[in-house]
N, C-alpha and C positions, 0 to 999 in steps of 0.2 A: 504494500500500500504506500502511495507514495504521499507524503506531506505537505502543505504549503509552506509557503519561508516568510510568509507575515504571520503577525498575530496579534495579542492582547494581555495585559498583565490584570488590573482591576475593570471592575465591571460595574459601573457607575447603576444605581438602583433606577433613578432619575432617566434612564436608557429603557428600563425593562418598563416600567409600570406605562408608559404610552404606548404599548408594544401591544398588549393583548388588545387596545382598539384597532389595529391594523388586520383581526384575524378577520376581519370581512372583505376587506381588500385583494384577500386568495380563494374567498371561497365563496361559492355560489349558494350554499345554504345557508352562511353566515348574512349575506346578504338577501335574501328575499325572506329568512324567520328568522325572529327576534331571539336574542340570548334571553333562556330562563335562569336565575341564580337556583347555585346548586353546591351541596354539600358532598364531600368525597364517598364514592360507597353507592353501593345498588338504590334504587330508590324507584316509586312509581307516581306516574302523573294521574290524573282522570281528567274527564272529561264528560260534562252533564247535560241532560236533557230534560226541559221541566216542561216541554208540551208548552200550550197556547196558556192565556186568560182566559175563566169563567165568566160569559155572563150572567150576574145576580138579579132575577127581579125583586119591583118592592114587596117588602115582604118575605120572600122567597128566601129559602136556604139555600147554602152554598153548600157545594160537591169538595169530595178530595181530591185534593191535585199529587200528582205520581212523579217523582223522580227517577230519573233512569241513568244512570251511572257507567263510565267505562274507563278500564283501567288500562293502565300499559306499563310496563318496566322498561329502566331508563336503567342500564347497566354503562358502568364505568370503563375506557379503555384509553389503555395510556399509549401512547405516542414520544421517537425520539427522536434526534439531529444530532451526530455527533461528527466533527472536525478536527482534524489532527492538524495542529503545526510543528514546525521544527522550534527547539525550546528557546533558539536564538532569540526568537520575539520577546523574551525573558527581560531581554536586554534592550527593547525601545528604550525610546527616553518618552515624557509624561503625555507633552504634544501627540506623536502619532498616537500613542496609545487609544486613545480618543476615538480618532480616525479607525484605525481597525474594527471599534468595538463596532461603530456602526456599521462597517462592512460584514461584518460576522452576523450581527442580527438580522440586514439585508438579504442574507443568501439563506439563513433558516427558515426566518418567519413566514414565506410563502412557501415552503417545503410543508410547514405546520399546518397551516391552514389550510393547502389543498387537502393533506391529511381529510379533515371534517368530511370534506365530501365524499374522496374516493370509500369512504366508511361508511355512511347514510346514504350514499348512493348502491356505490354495488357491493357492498359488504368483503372489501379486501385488506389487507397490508400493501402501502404502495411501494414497498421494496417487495419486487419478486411479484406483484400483482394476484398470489393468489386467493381464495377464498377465505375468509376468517368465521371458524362454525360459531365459534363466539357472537357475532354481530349476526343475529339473525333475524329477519325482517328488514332489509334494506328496501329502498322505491325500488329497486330492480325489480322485484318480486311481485311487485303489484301483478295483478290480470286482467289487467283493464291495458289493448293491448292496437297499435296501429300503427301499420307497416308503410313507411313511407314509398308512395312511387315514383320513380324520375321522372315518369311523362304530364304530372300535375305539378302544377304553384302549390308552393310548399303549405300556404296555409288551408288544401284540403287535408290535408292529414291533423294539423293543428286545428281545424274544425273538428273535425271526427275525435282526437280526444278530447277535446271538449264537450262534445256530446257523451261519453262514457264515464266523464267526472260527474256532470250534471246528473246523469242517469241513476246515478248513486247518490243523490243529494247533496254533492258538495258543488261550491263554486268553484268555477276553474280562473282562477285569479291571476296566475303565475307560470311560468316556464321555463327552463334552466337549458339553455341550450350549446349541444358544439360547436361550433365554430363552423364547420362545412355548413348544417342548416343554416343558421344563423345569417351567413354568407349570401344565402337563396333566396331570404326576405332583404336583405339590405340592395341588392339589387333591382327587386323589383320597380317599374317605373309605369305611371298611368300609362292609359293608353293615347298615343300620337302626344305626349309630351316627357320632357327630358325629366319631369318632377320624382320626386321621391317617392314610392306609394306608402311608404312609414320614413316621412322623415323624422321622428320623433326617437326612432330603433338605430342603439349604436353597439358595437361591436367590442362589446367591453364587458369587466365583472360587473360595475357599477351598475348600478336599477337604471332600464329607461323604460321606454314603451312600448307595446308590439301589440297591437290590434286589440289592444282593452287587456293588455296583460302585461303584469308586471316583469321584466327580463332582465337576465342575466347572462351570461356568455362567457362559457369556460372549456378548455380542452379535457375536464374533468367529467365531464358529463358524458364523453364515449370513452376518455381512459386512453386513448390510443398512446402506442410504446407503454404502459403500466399495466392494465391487466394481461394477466397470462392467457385471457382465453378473450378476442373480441367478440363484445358482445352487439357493438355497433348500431348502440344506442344512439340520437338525435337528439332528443328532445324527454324533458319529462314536463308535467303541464299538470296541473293541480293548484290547490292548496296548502302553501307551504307551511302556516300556521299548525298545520295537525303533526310539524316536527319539532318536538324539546327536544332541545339540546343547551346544553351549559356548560363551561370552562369550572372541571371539578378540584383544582388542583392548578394555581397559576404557573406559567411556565417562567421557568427560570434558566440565567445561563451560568454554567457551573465553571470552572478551571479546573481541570485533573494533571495533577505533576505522575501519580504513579503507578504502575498497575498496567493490565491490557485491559481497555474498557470496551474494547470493540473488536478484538479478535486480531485486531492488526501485529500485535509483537508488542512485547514490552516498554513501554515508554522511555526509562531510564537506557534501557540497552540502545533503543534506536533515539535519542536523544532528542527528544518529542515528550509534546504537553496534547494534552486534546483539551477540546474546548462540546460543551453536550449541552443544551436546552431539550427540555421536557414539558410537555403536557398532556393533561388528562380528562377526555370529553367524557360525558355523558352524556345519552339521548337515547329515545324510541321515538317509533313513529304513530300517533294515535288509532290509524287507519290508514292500510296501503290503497283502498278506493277511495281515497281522499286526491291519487294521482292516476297519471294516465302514459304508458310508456312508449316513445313513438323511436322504430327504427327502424332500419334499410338489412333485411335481407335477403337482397341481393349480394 
């Protein structure tokens, strides 16, 4: 394994604690549902339903009203980053130090954060893209199900899962898409003029607009090079409110002078420090026909 030759000695706190609001900046769940606070350790949400209001007349008695309740586990899984430098960086002086730490955060913090997704999306480890039995119940799972075709504008298919979210009672609010789709609407253009027909849809993590739906755009959403097995997913389209998810455990960055922390060879023999940030999601998904999974197999 081979080392960097820059590095970092302290690790300013004033660095990290801005740091967990950037995990929406990688990640497309982070961005379209909100973080629920959350304590370390298994835990379960619900989620209720109290039916309509009674009309009372005068006079008249009132009925009981029924709750109906549903639960979900939100299980804990922890995620890591670890970077090796040569221990030369030992010896900055205060100046760079500074400089590195941010360069170090820069290259983790979006490795972290797409983490969230590749996890609630297709239920994998993004090293090695296999399957994780642990995470089970990811939006891939849904069966709520629509194969996009080449020879149609992409928003038949994006109609049609929206017809199979609705179907099941939820709004379809939301859509997380790859980049290829993504690509299919940003071209499109009215007809006999040059205009945009979603100028509103940009090509980014960040929320815009897409035909009454809120969007987001990530290479996360088909996984291409990361999972082990394409599953050549496009698009998921739903409600993304029916995902808790919460930062169980805040991520921190560590210094390690000693030890093999990573399999690479002993630090002190090969004369290397590693440098590791950690963290620990929790989330379930309330209901997987709360989504709709649209993709190309061809």
């Amino acid at each position: 394994m081979v080392a960097l030759a820059t590095g970092s000695l302290s690790i300013p706190k004033q660095k990290l604690d801005p740091w967990l609001g950037k995990i929406q900046y990688g990640s497309t769940v982070a961005t379209l549902s909100a973080q629920t606070p959350m304590t370390f350790g298994e835990g379960e949400s619900w989620t209720f339903d109290i039916g309509e209001a009674e009309y009372v007349a005068e006079g008249a008695q009132k009925g009981a009203s029924t709750v109906t309740s549903t639960t979900k586990a939100v299980k804990p899984f922890k995620f890591h980053k670890t970077l090796r430098f040569n221990e030369e960086v030992l010896w900055a002086d205060e100046d760079r130090q500074l400089e590195v730490v941010d360069e170090i955060l820069a290259l983790i913090q979006p490795a972290l954060s797409r983490a969230l997704d590749f996890g609630v999306f297709h239920e994998i480890n993004p090293t090695g893209g296999a399957v994780v039995a642990a995470m089970n119940g990811g939006i891939t799972d849904t069966t709520n199900l629509v194969e996009y075709a080449a020879a149609d504008k992409p928003y038949v298919s994006l109609d049609a899962a929206d017809s199979l979210v609705l179907a099941d009672g939820f709004v379809p609010r939301d859509i997380a898409l790859d980049p290829t789709y993504a690509a299919k609407f940003s071209s499109l253009r009215g007809i006999n003029s040059e205009q945009k027909l979603y100028p509103n849809f940009r090509l980014g993590i960040e929320t815009s607009e897409l035909d009454g739906h809120r969007a987001s755009v990530s290479n996360t959403v088909r996984g291409t090079g990361v999972l082990a097995v394409d599953t050549k997913v496009l698009g998921f389209v739903g409600d993304f409110s029916a995902i808790r998810w919460g930062i169980q455990k805040s991520i921190g960055l560590e210094l390690i002078k000693y030890g093999d922390p990573d399999g690479g060879g002993d630090l002190k023999r090969n004369n290397q420090v590693a440098f590791r940030a950690e963290v620990v999601y929790g989330w379930g998904i309330a209901d997987l026909n709360a989504f709709a999974k649209i993709h190309d197999l061809v």
